[in-house]
Backbone as CSV, one residue per row, in Angstrom:
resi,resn,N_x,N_y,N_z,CA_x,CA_y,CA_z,C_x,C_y,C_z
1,UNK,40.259,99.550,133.956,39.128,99.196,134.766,39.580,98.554,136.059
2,UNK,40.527,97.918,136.017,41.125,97.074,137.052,41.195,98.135,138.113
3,UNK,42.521,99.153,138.007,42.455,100.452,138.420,41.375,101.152,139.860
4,UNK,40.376,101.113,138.777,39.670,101.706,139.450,38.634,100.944,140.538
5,UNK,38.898,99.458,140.241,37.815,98.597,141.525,39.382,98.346,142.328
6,UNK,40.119,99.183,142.306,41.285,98.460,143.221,41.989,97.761,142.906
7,UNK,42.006,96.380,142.192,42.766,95.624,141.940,43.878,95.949,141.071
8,UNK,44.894,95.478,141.161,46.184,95.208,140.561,46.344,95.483,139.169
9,UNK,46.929,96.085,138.620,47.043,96.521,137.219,47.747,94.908,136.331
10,UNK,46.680,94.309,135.514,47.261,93.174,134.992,48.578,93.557,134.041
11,UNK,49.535,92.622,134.452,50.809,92.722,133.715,50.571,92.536,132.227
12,UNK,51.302,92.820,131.182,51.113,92.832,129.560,52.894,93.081,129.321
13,UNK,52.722,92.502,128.129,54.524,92.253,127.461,54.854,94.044,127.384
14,UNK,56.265,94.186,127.674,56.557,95.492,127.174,56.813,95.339,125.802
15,UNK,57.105,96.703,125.182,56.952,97.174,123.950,58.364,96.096,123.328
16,UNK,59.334,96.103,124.015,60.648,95.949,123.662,60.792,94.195,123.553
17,UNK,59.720,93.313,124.469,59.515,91.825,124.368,58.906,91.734,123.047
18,UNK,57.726,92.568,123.419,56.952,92.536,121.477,57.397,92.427,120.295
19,UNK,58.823,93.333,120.118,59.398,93.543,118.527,60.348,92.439,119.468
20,UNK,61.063,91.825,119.923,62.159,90.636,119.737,61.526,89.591,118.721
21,UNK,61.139,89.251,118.620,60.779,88.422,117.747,60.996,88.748,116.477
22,UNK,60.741,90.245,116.017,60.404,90.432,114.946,62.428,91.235,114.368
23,UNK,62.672,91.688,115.526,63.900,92.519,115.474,65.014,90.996,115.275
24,UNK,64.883,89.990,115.886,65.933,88.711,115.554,65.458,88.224,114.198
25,UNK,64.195,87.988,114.144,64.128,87.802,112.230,64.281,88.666,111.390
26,UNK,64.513,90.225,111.525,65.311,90.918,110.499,66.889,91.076,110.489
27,UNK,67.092,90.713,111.470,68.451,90.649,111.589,68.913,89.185,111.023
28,UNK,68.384,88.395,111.025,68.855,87.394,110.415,68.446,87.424,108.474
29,UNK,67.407,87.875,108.581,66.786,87.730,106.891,67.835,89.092,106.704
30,UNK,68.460,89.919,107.119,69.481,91.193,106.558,70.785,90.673,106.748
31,UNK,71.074,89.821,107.509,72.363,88.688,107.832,72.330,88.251,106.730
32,UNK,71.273,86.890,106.449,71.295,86.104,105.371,71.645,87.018,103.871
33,UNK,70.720,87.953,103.834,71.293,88.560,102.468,71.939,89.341,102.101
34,UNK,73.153,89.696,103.298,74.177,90.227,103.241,75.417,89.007,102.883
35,UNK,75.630,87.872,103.481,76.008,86.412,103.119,75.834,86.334,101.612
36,UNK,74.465,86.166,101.294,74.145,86.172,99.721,74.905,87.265,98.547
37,UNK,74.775,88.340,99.237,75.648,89.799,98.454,77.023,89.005,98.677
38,UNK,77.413,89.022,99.640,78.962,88.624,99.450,79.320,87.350,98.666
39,UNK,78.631,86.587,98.698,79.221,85.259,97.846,78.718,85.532,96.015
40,UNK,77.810,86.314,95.923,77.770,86.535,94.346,79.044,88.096,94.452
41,UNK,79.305,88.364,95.145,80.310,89.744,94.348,81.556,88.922,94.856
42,UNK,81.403,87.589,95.282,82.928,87.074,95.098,83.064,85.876,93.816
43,UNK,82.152,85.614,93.418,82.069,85.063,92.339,82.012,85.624,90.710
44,UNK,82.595,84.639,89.722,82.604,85.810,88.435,81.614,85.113,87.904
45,UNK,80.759,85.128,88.254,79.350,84.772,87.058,78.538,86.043,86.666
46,UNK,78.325,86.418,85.842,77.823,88.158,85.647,76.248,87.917,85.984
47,UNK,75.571,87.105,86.146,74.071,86.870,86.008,73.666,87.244,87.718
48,UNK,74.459,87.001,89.209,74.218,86.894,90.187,73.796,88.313,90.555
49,UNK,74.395,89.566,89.975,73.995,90.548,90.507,72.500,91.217,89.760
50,UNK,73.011,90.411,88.515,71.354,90.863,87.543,70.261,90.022,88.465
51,UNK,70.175,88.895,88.804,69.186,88.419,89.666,68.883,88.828,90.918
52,UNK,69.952,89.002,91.426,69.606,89.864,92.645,68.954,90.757,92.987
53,UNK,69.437,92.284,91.598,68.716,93.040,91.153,67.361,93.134,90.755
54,UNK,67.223,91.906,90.321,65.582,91.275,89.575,64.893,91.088,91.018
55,UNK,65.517,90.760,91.904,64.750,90.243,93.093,64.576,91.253,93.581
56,UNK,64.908,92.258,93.982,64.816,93.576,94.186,63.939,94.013,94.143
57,UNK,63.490,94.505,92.447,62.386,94.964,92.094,61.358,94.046,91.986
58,UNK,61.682,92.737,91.871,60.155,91.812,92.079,59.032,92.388,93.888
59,UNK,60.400,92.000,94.538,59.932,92.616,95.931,59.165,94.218,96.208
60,UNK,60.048,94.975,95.608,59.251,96.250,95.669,58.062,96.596,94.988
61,UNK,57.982,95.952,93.554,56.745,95.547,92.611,55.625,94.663,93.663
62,UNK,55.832,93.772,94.399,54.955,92.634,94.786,54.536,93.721,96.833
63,UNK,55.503,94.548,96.539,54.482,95.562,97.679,53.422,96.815,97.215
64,UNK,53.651,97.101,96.064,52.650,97.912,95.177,51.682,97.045,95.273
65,UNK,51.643,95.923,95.119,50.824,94.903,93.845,49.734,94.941,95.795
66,UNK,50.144,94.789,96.390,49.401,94.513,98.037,49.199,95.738,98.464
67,UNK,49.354,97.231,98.076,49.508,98.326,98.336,50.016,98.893,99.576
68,UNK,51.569,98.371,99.530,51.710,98.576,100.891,52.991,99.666,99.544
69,UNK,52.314,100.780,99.355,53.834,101.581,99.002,54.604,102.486,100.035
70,UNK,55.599,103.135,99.357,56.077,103.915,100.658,55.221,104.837,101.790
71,UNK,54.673,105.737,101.055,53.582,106.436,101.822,52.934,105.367,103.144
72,UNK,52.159,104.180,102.300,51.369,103.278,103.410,52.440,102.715,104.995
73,UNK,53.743,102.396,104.054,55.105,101.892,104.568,55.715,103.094,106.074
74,UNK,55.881,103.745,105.145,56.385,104.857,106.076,55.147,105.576,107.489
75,UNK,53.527,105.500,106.780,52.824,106.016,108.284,52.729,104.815,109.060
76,UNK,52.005,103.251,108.786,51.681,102.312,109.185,52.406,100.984,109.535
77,UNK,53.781,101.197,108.882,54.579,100.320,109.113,56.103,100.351,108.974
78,UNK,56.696,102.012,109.779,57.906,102.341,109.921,58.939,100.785,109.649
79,UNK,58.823,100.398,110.786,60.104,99.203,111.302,60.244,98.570,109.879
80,UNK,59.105,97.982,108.972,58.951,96.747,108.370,59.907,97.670,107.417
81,UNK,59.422,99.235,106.883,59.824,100.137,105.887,61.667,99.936,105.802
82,UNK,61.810,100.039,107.123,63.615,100.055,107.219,63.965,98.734,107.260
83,UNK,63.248,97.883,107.573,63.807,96.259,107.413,63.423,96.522,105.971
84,UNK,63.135,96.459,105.115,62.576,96.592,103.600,63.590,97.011,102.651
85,UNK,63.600,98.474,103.275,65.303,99.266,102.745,66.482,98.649,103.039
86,UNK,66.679,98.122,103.909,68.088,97.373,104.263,68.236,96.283,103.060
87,UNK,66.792,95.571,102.931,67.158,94.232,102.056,67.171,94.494,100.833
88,UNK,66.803,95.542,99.928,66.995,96.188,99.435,68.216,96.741,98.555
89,UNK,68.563,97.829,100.033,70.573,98.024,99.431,70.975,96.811,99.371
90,UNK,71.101,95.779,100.273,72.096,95.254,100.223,71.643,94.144,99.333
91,UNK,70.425,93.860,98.627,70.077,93.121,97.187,70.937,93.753,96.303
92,UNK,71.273,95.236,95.983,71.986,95.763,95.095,73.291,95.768,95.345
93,UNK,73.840,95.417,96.391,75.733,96.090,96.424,76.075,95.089,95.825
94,UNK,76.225,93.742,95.301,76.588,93.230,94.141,76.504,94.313,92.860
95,UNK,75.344,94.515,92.415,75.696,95.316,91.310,76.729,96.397,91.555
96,UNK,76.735,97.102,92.418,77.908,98.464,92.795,79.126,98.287,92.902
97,UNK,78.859,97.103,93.201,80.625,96.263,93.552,81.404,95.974,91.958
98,UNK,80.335,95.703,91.366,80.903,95.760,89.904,81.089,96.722,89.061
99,UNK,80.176,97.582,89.234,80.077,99.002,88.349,81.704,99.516,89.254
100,UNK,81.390,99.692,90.428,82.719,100.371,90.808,84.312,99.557,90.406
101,UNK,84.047,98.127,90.372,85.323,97.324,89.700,85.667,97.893,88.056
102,UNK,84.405,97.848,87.232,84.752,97.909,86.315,84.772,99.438,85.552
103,UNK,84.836,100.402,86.516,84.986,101.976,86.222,86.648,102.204,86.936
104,UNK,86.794,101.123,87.909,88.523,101.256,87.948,88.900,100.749,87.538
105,UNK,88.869,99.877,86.755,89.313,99.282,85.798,89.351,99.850,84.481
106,UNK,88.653,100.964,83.967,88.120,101.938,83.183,89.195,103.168,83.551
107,UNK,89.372,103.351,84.385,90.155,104.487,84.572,91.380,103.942,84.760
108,UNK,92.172,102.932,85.184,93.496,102.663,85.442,93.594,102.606,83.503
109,UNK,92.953,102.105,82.841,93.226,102.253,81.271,93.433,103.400,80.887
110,UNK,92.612,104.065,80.954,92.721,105.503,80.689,93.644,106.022,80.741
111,UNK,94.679,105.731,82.142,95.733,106.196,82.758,96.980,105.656,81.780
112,UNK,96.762,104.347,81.711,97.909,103.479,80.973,97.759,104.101,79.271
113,UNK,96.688,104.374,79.185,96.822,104.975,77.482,97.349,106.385,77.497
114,UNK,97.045,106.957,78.130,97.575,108.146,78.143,99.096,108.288,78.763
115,UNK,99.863,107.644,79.165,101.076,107.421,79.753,101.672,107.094,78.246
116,UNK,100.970,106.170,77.522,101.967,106.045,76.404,102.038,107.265,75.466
C-alpha cells in the first residue's frame, strides 16, 4: 500500500535475521548433545546409551502425542524437522559406538579362535 501512495517501502527483517536466532539455538542444543554423546560413549556405565536412547523415543513419542509427525514436520516445519533429526542421530551414536565396539570385539575372537 505504501507503494502505491508513493511513499517509501517500510523496511522489515530479512529472511536470514529471522532464523538467527533460531539457527544459533540449534546449533547449540546439537552442540550440547553432541558433548553429551561423547562423554557417555567415553564412559563405561552401560545405562548412558540406554537413556539416551529412552530420550530419543520419549521425544519422538511426545511429537506424535502434539501431532506434529513427520508428514506435519516435513510440509509445515522443514528447519525444526532437520534440527529434530540431528538430535536424534546423535541421541543414538552412543548406542552405535557400542554395538560397533562390541561386534569388534566379537570378531577379533572369532579370529583368535579360529587361529588356534
Amino acid at each position: 500500500m505504501s507503494l502505491l501512495r508513493g511513499e517509501p517501502a517500510p523496511q522489515r527483517t530479512s529472511l536470514r535475521r529471522a532464523y538467527l536466532p533460531l539457527n544459533l539455538a540449534a546449533a547449540l542444543v546439537v552442540a550440547a548433545v553432541a558433548a553429551l554423546a561423547w562423554w557417555v560413549a567415553r564412559t563405561r556405565r552401560d545405562m548412558g546409551p540406554t537413556l539416551m536412547g529412552l530420550l530419543a523415543l520419549t521425544m519422538l513419542a511426545a511429537l506424535q502425542v502434539v501431532d506434529l509427525g513427520p508428514t506435519m514436520l516435513r510440509a509445515f516445519a522443514p528447519d525444526l524437522a532437520l534440527i529434530l533429526a540431528a538430535v536424534v542421530v546423535v541421541l543414538r551414536l552412543p548406542a552405535a559406538w557400542r554395538v560397533g565396539a562390541w561386534a569388534g570385539r566379537a570378531t577379533m575372537r572369532g579370529k583368535a579362535t579360529a587361529l588356534q
